[in-house]
C-alpha atoms as one frame of an Amber mdcrd trajectory, in Angstrom:
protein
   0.000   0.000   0.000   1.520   3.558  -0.766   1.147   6.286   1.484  -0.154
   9.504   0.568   1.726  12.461   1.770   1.832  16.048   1.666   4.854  18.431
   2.112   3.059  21.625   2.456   5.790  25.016   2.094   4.630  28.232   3.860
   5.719  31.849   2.636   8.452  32.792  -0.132   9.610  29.247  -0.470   8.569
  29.718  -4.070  11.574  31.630  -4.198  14.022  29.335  -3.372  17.067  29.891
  -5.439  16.494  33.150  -5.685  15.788  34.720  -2.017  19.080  34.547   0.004
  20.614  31.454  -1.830  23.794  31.847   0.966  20.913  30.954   3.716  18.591
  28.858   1.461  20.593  27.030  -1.764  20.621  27.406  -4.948  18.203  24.867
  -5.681  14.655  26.022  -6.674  11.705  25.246  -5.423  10.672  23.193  -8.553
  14.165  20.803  -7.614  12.668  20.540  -4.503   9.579  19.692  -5.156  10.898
  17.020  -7.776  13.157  15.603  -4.956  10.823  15.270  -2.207   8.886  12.840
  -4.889  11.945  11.138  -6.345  12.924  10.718  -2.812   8.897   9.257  -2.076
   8.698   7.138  -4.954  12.182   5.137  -3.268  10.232   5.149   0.526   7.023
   3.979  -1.554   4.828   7.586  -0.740   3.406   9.281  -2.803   4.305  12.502
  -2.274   2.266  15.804  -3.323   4.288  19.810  -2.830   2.518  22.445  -2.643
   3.566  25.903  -1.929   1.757  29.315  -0.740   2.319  32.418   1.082  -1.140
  32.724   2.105  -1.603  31.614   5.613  -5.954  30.838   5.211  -4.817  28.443
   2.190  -2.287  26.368   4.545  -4.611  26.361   7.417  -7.082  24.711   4.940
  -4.673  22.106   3.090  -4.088  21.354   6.981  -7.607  20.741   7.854  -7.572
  18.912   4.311  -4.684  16.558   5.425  -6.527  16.070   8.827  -9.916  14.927
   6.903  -7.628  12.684   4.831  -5.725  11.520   7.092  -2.730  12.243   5.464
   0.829  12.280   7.079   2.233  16.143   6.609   5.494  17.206   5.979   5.797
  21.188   7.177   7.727  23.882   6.336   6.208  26.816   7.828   8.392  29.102
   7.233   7.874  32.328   8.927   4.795  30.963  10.161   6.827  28.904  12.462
   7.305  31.679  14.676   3.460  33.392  15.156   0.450  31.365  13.505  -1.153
  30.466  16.132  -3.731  29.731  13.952  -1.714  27.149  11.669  -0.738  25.299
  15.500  -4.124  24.714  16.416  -5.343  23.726  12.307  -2.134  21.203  12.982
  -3.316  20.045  16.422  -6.011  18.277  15.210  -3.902  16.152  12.722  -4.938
  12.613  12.051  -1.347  11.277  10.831   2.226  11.546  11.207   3.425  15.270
  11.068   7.472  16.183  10.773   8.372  20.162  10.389  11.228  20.532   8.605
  13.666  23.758   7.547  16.243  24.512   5.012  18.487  26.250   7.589  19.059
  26.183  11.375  16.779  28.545  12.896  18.013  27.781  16.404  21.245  29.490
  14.662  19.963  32.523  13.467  18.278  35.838  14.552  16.774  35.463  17.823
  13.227  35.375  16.605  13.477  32.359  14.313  14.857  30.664  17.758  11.155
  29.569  19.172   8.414  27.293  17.007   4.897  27.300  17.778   3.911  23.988
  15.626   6.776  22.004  17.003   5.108  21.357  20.105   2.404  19.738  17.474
   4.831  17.653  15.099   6.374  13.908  15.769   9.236  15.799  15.235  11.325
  18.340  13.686  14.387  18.303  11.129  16.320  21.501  10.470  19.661  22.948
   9.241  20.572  20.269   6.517  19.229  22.000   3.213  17.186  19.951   1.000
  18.351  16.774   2.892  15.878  18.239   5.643  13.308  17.260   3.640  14.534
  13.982   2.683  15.217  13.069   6.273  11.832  14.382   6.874  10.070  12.183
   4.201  12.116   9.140   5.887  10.894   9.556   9.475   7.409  10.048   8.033
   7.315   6.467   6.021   8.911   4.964   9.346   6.100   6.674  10.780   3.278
   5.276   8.508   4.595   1.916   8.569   4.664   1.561  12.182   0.923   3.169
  12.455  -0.145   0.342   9.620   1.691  -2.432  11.998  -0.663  -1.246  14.911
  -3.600  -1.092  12.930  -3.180  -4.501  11.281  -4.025  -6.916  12.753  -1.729
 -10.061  13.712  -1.118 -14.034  12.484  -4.111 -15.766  13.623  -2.638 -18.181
  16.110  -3.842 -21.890  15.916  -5.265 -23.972  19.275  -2.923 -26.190  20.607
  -4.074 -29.988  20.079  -6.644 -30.176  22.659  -6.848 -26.511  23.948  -6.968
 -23.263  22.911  -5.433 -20.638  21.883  -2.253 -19.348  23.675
């Protein structure tokens, strides 16, 4: 079975390669988005990117994703640091959920140093460039395959010869 997954991008990641390339890469955002599904097809996800600078339309591929229940990988970009609105949409996830960033934000300006969805994600990867989001897509199949393992059920065990079963 293939997992569907989402790696939703928040504001002016459409710019990669472009905006600050000595922070962010040179890699566009179109090489990213091709990666993160080269990188899913080899997990076995498949893997949709999608990109926006408009925090209502995150908040509602969120609430999407939730409905789905579809594991989430986040970049929220600046709205890591003040959408309360975005934390609570992501509270009420149904699936795995791994934020992820280009660069280090614990090692940068002081602002970028606190998250308010991490407190909401199975985890967070940062600081590694586009391997972030390869890492990311990795602990999210781990993720999905363990949640499948809990939700299938086990070998049916036979009765022992005149009794039942163990």
């Amino acid at each position: 079975m293939i997992t569907q997954v989402l790696v939703l991008n928040g504001p002016n990641l459409g710019r990669l390669g472009i905006r600050e390339p000595e922070v962010y890469g040179s890699a566009s955002f179109d090489e990213l988005a091709e990666l993160c599904r080269s990188t899913g097809r080899k997990l076995g996800l498949s893997v949709e990117v999608r990109q926006t600078d408009d925090e209502r339309e995150l908040i509602s591929w969120v609430h999407e994703a939730a409905d789905a229940r579809l594991p989430v990988v986040l970049n929220p970009a600046a709205f890591t640091h003040y959408s309360y609105a975005l934390r609570d949409a992501l509270a009420m996830r149904t699936a795995p959920l791994v934020e992820v960033h280009l660069s280090n934000p614990a090692a940068r300006e002081e602002f970028r140093h606190t998250s308010v969805v991490a407190g909401v994600a199975n985890g967070t990867v940062a600081g590694f460039g586009l391997v972030s989001y390869q890492l990311a897509l990795q602990a999210i199949a781990e993720l999905a395959a363990e949640a499948e393992s809990a939700r299938s059920p086990g070998p049916e065990l036979e009765p022992e010869p005149g009794g039942t079963a163990p």
